[in-house]
N, C-alpha and C positions, 0 to 999 in steps of 0.2 A: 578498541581496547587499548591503542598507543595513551593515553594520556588518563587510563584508569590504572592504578598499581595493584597489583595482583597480590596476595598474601600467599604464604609459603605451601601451604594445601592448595591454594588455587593451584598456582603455577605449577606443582608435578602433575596435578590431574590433566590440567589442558598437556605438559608434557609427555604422560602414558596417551594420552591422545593421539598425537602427533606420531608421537612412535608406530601405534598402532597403524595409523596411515601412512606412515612411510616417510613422512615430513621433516623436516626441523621444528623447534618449538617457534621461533620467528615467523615461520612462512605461514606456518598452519594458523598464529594469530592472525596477521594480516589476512590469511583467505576469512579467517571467521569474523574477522571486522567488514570484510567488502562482503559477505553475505547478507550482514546485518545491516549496514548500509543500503543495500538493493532493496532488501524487504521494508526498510522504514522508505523509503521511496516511492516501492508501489503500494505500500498502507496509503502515503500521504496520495499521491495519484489517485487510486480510487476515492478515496472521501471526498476530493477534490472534483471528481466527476458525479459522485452521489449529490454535492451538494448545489451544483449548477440546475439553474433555473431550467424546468423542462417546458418547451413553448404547449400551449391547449392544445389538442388536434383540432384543428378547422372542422365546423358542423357541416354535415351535411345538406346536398342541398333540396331534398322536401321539408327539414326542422327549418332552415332559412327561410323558406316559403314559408309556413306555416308558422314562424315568427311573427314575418312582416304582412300574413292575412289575420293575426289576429290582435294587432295592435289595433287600439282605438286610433281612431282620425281625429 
């Protein structure tokens, strides 16, 4: 949120925020930027393991046999 500027209604709401918590208005941004940070990391993390290649399970081994008996010669 450092380098987005906030309009004058944003900034008291995330303010009574802050208060609410206990915080300053600075710290409570920075924890809510490193929150959303974290979360768009494990977004990218999981899709990033969703879309890796999963290897076939190896057949077994009577379909293996019963492959290679009933291939033509």
């Amino acid at each position: 949120m450092a380098e987005k500027k906030l309009t004058d209604g944003q900034r008291a709401y995330e303010a009574k925020r802050a208060a609410r918590a206990g915080m300053s208005l600075e710290k409570w941004l920075a924890g809510k930027e490193k929150r959303e940070r974290a979360e768009a990391e494990a977004a990218t993390k999981a899709a990033r393991s969703a879309t890796e290649e999963v290897q076939p399970k190896k057949t077994g081994f009577f379909s293996r046999l019963m492959e290679k008996v009933t291939k033509p010669l």
